[in-house]
CHARMM internal coordinates of N, CA and C (Angstrom, degrees):
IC EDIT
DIST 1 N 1 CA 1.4456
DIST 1 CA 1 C 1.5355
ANGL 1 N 1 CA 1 C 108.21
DIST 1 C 2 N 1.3227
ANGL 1 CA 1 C 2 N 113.31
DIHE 1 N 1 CA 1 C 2 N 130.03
DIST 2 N 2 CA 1.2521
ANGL 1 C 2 N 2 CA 114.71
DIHE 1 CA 1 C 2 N 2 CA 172.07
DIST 2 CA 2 C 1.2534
ANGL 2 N 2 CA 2 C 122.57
DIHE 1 C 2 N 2 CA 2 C -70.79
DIST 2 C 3 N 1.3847
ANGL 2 CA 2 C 3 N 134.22
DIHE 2 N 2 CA 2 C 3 N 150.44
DIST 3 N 3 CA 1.9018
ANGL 2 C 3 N 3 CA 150.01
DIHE 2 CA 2 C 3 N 3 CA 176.50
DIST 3 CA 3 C 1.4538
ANGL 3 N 3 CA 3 C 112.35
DIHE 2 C 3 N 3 CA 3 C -126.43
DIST 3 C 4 N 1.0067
ANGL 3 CA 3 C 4 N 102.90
DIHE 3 N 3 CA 3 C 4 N 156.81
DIST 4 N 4 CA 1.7015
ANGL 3 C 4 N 4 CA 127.49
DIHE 3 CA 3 C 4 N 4 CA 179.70
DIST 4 CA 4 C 1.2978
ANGL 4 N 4 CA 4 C 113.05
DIHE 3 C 4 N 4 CA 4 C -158.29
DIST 4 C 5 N 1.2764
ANGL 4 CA 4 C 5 N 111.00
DIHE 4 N 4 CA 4 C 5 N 133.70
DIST 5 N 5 CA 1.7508
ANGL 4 C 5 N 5 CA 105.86
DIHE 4 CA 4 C 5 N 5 CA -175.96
DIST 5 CA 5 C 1.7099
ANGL 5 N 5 CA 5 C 103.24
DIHE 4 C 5 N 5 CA 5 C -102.38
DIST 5 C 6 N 1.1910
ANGL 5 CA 5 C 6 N 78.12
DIHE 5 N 5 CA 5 C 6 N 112.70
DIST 6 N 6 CA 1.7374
ANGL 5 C 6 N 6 CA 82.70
DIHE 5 CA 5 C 6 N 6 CA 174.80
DIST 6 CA 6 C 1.2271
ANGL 6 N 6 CA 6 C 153.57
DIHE 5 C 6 N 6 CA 6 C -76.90
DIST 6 C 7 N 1.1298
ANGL 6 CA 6 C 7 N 99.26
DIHE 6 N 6 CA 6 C 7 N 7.30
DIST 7 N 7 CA 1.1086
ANGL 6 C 7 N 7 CA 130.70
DIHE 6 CA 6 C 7 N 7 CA 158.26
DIST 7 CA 7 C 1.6123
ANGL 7 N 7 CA 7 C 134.81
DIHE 6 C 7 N 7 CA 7 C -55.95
DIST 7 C 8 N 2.3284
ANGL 7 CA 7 C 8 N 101.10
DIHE 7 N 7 CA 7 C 8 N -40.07
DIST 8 N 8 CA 1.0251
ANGL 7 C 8 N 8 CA 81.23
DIHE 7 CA 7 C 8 N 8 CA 152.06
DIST 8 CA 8 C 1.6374
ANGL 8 N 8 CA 8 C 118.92
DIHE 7 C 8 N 8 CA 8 C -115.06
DIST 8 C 9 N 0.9012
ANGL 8 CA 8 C 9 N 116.32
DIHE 8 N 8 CA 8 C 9 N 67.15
DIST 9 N 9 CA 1.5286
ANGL 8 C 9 N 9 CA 123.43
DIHE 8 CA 8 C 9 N 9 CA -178.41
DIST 9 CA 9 C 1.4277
ANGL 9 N 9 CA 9 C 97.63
DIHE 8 C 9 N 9 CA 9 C -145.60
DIST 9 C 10 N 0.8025
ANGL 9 CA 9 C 10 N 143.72
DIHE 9 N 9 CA 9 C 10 N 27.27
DIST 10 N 10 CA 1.8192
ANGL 9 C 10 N 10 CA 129.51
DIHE 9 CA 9 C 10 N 10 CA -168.46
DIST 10 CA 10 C 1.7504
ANGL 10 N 10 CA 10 C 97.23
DIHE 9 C 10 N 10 CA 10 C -163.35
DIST 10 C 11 N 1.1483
ANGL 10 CA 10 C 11 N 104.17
DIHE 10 N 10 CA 10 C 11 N 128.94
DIST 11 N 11 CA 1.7398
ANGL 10 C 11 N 11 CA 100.78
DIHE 10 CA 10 C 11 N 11 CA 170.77
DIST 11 CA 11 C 2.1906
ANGL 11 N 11 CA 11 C 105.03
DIHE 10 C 11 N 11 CA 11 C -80.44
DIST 11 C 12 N 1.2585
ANGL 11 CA 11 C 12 N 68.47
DIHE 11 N 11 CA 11 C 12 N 149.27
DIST 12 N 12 CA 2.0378
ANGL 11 C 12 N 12 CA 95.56
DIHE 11 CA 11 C 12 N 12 CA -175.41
DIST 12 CA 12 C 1.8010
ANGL 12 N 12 CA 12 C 105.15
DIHE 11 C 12 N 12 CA 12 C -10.19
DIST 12 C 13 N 1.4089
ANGL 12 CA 12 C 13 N 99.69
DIHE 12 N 12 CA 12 C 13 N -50.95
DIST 13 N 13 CA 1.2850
ANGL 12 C 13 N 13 CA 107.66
DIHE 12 CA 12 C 13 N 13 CA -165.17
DIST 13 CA 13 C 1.7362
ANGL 13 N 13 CA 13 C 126.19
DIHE 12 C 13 N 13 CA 13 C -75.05
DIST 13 C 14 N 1.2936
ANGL 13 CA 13 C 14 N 87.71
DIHE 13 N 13 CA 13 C 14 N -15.74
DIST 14 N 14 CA 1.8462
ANGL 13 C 14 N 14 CA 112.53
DIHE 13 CA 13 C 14 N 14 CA -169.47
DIST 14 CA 14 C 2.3603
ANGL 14 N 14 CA 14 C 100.21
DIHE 13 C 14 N 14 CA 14 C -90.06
DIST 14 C 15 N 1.6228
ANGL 14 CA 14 C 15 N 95.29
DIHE 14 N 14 CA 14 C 15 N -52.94
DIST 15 N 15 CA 1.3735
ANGL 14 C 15 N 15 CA 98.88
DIHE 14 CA 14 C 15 N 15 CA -160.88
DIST 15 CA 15 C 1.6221
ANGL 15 N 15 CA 15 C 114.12
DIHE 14 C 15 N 15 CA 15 C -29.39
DIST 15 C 16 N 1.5978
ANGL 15 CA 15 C 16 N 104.06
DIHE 15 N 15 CA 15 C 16 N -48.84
DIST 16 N 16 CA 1.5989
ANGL 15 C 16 N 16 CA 101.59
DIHE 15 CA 15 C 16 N 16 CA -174.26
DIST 16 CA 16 C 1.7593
ANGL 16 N 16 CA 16 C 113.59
DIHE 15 C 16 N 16 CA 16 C -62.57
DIST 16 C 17 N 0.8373
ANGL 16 CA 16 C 17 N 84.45
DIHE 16 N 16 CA 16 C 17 N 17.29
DIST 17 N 17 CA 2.3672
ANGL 16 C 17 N 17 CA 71.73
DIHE 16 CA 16 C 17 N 17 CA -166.66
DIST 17 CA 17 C 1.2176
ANGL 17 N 17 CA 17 C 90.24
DIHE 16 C 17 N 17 CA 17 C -106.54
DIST 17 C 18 N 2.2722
ANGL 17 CA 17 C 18 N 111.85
DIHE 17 N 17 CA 17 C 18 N 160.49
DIST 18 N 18 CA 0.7231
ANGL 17 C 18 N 18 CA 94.14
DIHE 17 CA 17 C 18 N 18 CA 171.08
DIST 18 CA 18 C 1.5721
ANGL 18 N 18 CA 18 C 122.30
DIHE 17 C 18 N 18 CA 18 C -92.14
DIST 18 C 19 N 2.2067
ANGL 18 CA 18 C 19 N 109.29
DIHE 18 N 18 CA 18 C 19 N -147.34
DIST 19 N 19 CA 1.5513
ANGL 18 C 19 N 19 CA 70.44
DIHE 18 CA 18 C 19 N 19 CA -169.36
DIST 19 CA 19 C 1.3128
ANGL 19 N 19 CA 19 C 92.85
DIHE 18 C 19 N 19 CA 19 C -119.94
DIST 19 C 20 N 1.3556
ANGL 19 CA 19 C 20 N 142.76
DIHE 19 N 19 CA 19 C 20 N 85.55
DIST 20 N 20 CA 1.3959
ANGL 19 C 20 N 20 CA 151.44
DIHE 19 CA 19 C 20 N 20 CA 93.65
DIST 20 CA 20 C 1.5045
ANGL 20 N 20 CA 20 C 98.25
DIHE 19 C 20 N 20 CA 20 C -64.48
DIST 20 C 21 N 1.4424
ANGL 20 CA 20 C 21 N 146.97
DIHE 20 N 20 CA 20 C 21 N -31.56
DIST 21 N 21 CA 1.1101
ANGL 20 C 21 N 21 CA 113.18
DIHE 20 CA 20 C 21 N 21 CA -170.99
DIST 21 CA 21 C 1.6057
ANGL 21 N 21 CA 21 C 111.41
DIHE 20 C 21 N 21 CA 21 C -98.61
DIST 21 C 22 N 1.1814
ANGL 21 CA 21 C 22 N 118.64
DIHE 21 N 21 CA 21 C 22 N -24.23
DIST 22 N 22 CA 1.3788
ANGL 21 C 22 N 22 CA 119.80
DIHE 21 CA 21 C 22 N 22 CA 161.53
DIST 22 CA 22 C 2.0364
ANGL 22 N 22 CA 22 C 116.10
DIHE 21 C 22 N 22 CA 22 C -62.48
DIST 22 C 23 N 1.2351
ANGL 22 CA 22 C 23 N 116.52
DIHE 22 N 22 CA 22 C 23 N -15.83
DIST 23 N 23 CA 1.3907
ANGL 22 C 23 N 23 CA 124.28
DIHE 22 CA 22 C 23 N 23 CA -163.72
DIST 23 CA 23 C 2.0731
ANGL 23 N 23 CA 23 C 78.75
DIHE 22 C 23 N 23 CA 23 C -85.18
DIST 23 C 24 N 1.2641
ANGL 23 CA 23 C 24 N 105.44
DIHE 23 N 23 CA 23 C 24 N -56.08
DIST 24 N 24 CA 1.6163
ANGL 23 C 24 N 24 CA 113.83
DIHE 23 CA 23 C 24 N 24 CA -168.44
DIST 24 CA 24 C 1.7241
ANGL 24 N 24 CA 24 C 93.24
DIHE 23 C 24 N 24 CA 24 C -64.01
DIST 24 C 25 N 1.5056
ANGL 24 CA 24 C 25 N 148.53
DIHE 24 N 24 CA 24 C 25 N -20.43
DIST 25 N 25 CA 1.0988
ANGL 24 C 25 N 25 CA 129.85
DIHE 24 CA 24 C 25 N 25 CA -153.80
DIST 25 CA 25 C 1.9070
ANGL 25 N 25 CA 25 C 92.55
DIHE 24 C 25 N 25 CA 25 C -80.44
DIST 25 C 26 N 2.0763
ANGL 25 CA 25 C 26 N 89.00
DIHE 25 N 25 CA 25 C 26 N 175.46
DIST 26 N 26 CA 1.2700
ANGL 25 C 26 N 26 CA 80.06
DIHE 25 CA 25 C 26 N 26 CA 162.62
DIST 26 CA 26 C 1.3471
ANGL 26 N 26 CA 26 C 131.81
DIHE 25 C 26 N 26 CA 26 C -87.43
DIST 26 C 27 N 1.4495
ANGL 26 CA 26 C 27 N 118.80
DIHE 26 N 26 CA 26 C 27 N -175.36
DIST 27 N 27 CA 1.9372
ANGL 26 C 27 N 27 CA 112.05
DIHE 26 CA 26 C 27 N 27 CA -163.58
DIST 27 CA 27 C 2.0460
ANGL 27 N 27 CA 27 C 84.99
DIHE 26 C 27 N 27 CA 27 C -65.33
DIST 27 C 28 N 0.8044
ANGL 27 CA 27 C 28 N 149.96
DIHE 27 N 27 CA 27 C 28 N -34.10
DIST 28 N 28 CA 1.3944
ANGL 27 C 28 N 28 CA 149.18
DIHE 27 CA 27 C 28 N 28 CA -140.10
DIST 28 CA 28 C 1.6493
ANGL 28 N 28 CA 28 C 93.15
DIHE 27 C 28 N 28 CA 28 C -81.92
DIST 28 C 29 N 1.6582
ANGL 28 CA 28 C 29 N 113.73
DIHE 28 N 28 CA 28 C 29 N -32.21
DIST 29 N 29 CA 1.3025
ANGL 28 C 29 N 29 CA 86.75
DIHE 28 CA 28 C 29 N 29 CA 175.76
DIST 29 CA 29 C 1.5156
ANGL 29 N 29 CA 29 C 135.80
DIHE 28 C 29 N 29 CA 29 C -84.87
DIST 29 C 30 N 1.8615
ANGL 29 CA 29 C 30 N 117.49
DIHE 29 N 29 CA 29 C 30 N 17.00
DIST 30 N 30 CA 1.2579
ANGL 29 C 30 N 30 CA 122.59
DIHE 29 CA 29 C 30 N 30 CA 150.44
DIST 30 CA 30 C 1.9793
ANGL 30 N 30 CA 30 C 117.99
DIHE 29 C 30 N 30 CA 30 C -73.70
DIST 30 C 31 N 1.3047
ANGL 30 CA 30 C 31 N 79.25
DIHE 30 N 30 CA 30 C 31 N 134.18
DIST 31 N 31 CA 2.2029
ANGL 30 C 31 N 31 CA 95.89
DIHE 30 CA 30 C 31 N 31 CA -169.92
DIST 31 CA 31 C 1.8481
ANGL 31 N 31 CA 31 C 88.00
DIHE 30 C 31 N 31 CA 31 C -54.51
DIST 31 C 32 N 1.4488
ANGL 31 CA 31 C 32 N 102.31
DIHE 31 N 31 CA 31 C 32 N 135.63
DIST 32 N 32 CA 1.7538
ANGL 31 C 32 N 32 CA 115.82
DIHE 31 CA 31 C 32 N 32 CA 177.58
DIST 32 CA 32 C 1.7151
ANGL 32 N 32 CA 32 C 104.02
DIHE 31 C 32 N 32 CA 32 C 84.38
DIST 32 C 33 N 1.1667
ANGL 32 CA 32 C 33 N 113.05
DIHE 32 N 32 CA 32 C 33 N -8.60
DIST 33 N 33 CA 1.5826
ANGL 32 C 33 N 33 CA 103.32
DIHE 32 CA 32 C 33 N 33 CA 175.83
DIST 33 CA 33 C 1.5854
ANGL 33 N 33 CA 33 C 107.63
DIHE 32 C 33 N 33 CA 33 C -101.04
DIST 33 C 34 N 1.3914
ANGL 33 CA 33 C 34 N 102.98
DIHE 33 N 33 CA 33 C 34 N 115.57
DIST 34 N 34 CA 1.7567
ANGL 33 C 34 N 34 CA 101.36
DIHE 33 CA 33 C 34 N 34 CA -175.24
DIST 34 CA 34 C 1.1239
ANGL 34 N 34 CA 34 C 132.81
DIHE 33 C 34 N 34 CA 34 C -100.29
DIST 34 C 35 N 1.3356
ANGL 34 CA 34 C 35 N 132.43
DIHE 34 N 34 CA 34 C 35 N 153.38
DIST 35 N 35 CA 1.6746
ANGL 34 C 35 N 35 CA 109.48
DIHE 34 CA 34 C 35 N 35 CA -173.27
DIST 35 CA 35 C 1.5392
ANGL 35 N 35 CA 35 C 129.37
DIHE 34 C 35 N 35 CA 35 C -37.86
DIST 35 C 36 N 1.3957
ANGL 35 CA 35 C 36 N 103.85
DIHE 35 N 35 CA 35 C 36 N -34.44
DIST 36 N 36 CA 1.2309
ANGL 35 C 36 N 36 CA 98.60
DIHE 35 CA 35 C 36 N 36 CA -165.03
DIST 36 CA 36 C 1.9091
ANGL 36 N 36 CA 36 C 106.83
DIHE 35 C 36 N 36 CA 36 C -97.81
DIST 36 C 37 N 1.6870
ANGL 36 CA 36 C 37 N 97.30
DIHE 36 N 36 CA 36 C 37 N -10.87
DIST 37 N 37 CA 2.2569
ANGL 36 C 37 N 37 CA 75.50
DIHE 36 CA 36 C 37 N 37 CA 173.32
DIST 37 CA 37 C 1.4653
ANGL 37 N 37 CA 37 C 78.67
DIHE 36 C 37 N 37 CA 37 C -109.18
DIST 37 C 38 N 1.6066
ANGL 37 CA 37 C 38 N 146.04
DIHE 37 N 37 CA 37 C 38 N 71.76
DIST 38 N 38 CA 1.0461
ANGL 37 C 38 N 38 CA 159.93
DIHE 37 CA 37 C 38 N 38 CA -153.16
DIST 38 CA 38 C 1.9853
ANGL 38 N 38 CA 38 C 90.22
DIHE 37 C 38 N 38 CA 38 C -148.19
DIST 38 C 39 N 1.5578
ANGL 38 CA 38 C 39 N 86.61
DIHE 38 N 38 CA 38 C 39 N -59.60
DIST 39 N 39 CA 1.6637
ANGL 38 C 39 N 39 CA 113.69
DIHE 38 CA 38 C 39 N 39 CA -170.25
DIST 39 CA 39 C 1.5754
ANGL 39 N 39 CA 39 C 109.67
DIHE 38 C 39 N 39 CA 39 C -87.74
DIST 39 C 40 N 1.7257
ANGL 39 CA 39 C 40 N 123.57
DIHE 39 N 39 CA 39 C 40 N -23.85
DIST 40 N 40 CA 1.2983
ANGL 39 C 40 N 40 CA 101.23
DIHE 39 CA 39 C 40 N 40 CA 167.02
DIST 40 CA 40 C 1.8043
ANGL 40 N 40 CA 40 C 108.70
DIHE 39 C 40 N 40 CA 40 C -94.22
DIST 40 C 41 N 0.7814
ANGL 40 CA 40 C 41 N 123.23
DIHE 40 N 40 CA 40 C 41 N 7.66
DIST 41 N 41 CA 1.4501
ANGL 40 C 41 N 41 CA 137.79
DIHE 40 CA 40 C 41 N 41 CA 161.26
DIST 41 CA 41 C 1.5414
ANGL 41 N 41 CA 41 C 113.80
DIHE 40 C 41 N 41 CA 41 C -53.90
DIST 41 C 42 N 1.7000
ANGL 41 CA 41 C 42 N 106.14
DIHE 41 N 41 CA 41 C 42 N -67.53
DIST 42 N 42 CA 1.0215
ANGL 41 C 42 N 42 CA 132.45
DIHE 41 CA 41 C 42 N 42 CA 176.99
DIST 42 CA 42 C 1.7886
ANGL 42 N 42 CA 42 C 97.29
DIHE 41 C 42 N 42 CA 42 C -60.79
DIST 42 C 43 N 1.4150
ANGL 42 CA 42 C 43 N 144.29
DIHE 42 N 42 CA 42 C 43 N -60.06
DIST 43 N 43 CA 1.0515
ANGL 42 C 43 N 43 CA 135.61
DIHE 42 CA 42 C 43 N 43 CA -164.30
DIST 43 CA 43 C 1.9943
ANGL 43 N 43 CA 43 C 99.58
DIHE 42 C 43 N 43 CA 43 C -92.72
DIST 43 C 44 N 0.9556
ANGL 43 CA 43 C 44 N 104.65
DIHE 43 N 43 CA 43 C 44 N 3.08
DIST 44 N 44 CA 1.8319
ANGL 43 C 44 N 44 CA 87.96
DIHE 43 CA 43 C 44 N 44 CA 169.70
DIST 44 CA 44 C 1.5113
ANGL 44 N 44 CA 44 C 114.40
DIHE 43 C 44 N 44 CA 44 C -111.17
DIST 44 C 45 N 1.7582
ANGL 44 CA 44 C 45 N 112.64
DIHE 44 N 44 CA 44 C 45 N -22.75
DIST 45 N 45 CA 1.5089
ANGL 44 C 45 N 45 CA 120.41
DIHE 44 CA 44 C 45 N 45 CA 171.24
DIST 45 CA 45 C 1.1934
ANGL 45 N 45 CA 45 C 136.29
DIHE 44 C 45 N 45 CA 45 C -117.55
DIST 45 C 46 N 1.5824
ANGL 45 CA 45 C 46 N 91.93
DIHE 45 N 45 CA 45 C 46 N -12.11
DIST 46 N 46 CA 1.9453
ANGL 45 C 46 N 46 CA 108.98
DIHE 45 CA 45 C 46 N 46 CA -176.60
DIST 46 CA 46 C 1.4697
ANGL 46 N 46 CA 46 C 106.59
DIHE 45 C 46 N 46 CA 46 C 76.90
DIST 46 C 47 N 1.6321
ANGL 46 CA 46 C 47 N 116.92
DIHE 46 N 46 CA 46 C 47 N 36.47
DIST 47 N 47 CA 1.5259
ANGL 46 C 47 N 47 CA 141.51
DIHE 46 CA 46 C 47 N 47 CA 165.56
DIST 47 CA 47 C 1.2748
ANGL 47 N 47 CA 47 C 115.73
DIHE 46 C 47 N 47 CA 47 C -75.63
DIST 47 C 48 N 1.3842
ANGL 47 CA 47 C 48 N 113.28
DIHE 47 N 47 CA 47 C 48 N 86.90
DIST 48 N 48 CA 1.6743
ANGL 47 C 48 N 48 CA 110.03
DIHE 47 CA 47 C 48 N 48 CA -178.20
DIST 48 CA 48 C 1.5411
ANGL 48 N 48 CA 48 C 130.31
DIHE 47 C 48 N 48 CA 48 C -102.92
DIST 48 C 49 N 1.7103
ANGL 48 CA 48 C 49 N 101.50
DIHE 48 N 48 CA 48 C 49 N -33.40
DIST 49 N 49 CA 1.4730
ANGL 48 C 49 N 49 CA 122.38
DIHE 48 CA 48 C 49 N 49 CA 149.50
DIST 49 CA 49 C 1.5176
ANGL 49 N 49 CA 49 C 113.44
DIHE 48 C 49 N 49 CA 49 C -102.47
DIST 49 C 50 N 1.7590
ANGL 49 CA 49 C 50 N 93.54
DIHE 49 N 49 CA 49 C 50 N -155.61
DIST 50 N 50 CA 1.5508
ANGL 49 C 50 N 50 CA 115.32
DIHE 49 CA 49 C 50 N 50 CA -145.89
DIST 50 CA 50 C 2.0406
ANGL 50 N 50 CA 50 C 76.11
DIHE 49 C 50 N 50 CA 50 C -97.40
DIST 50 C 51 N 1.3884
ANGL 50 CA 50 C 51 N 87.94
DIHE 50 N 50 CA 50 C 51 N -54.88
DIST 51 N 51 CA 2.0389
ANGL 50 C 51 N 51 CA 93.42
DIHE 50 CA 50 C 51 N 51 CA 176.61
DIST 51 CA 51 C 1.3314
ANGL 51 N 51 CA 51 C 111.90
DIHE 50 C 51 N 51 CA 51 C -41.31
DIST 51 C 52 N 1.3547
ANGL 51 CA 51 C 52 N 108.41
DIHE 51 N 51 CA 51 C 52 N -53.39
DIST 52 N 52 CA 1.9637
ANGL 51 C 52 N 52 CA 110.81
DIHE 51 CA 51 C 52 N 52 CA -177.75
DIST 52 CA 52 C 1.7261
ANGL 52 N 52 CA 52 C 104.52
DIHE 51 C 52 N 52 CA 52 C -53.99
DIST 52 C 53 N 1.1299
ANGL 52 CA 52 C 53 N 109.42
DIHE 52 N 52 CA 52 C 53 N -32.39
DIST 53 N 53 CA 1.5969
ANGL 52 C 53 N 53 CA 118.83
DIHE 52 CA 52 C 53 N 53 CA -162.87
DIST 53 CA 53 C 1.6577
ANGL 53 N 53 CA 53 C 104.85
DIHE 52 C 53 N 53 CA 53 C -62.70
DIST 53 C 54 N 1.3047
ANGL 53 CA 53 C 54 N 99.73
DIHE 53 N 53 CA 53 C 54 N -51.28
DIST 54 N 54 CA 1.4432
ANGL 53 C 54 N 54 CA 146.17
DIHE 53 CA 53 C 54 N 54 CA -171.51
DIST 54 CA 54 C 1.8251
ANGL 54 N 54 CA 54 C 112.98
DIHE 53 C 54 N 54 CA 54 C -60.31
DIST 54 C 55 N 1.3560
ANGL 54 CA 54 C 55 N 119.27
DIHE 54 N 54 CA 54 C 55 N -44.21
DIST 55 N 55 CA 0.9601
ANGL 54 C 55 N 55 CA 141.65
DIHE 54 CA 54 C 55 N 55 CA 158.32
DIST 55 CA 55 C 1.5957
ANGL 55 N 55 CA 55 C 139.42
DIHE 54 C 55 N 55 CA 55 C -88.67
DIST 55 C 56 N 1.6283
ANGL 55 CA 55 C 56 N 105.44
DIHE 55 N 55 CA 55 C 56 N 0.11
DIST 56 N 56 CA 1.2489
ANGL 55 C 56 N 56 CA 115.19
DIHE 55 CA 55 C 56 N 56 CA 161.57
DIST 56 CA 56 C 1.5094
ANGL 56 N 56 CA 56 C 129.48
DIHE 55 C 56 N 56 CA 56 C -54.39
DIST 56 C 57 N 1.3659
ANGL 56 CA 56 C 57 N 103.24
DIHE 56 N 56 CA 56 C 57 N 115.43
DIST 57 N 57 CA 1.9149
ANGL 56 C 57 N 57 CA 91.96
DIHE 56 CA 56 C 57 N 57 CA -171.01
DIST 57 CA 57 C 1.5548
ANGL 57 N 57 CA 57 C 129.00
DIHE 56 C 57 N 57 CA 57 C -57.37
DIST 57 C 58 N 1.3854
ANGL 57 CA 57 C 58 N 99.65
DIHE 57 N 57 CA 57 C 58 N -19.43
DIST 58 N 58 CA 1.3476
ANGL 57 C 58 N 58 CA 132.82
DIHE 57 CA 57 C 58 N 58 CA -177.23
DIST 58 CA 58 C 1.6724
ANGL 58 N 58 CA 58 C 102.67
DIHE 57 C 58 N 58 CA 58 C -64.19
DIST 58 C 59 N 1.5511
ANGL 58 CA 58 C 59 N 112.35
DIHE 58 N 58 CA 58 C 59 N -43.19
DIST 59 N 59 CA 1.4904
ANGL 58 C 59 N 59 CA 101.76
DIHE 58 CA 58 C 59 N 59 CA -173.39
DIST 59 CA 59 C 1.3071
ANGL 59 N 59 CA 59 C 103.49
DIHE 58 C 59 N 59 CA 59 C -73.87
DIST 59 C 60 N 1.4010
ANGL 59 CA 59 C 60 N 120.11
DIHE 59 N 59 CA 59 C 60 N -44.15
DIST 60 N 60 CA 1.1756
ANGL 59 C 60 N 60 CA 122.24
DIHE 59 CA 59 C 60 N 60 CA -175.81
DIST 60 CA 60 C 1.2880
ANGL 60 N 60 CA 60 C 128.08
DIHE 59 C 60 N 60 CA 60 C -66.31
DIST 60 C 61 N 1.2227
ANGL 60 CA 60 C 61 N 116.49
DIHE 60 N 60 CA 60 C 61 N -5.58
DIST 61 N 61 CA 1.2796
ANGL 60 C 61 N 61 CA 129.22
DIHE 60 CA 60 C 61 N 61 CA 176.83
DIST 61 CA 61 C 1.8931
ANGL 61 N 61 CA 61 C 100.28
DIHE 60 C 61 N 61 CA 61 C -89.92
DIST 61 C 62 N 1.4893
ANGL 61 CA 61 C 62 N 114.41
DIHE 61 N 61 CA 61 C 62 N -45.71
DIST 62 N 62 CA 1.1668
ANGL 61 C 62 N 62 CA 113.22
DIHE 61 CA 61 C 62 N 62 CA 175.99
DIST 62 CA 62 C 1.3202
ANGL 62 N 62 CA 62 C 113.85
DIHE 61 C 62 N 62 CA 62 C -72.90
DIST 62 C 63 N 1.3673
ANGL 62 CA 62 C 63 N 121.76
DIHE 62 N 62 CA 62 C 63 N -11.42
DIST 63 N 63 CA 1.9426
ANGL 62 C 63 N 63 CA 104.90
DIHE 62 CA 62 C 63 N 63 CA 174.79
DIST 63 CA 63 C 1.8162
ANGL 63 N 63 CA 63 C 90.56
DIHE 62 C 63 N 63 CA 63 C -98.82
DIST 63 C 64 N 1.0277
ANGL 63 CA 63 C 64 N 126.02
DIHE 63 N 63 CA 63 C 64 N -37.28
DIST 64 N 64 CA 1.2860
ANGL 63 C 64 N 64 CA 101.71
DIHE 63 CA 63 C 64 N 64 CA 163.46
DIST 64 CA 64 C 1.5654
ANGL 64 N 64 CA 64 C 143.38
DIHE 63 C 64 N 64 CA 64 C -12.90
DIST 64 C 65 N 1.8112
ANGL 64 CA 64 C 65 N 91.03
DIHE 64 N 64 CA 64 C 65 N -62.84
DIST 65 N 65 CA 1.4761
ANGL 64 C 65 N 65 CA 110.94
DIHE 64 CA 64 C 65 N 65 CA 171.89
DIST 65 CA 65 C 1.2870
ANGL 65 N 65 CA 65 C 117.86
DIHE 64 C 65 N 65 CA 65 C -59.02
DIST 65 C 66 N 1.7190
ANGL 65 CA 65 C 66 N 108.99
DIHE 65 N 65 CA 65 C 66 N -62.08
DIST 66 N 66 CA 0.9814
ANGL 65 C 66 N 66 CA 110.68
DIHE 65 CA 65 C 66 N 66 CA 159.16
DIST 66 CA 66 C 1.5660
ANGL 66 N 66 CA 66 C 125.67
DIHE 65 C 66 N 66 CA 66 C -27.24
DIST 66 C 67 N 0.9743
ANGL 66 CA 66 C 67 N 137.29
DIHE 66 N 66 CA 66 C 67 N -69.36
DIST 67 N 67 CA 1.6584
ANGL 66 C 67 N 67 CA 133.57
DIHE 66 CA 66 C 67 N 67 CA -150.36
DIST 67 CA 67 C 1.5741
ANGL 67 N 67 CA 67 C 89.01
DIHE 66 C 67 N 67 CA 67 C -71.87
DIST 67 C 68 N 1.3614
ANGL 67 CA 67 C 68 N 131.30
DIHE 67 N 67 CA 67 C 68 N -41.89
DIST 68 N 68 CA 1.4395
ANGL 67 C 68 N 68 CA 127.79
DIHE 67 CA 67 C 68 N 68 CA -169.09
DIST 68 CA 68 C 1.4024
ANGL 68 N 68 CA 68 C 126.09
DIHE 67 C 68 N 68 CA 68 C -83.44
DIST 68 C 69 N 1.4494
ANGL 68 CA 68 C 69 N 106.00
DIHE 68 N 68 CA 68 C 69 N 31.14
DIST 69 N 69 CA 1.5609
ANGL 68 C 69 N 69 CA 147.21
DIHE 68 CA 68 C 69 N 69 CA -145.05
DIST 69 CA 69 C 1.3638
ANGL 69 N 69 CA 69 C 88.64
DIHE 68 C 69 N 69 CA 69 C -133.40
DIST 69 C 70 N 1.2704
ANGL 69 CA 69 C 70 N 103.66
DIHE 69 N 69 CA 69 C 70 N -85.24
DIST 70 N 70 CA 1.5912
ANGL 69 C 70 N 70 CA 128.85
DIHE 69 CA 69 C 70 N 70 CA -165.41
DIST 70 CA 70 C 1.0961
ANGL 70 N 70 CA 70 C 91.00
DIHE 69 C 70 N 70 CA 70 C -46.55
DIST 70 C 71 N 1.3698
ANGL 70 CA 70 C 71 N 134.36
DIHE 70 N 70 CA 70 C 71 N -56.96
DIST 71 N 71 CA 1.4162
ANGL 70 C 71 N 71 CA 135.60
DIHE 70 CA 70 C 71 N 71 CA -105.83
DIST 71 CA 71 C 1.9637
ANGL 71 N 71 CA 71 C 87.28
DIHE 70 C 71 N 71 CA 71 C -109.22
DIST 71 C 72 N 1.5771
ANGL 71 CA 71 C 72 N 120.16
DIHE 71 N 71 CA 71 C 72 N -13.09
DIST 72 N 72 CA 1.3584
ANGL 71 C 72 N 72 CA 118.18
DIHE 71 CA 71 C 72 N 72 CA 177.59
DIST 72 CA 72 C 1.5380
ANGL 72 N 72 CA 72 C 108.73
DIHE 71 C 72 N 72 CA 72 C -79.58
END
COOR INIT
IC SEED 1 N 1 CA 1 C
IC BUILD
């Protein structure tokens, strides 16, 4: 089973929850994500949670690349 300490991925207020409720928070409650590129997120992809974040095809398209990068 995979882990992550959330502590450092989650601001102060987020770490204790679980994570359906951090998946439902907004993107702002990952540490370095700020209200406001929180909100052009939300107005450039329709990114409102951590799930929307999560499900962007765009990321997945960029770790894609990524790994087939790594992976030479």
């Amino acid at each position: 089973m995979a882990s992550i300490d959330l502590d450092k991925v989650l601001d102060k207020a987020w770490a204790d929850k679980s994570v359906p409720e951090v998946l439902a928070a907004p993107v702002s409650a990952l540490k370095g994500v700020s209200d406001r590129q929180a909100g052009l997120l939300k107005e450039a992809f329709g990114v409102v949670t951590v799930a929307d974040l999560a499900a962007l095809k765009y990321v997945g398209w960029a770790q894609a690349l990524a790994a087939l990068d790594s992976a030479k």
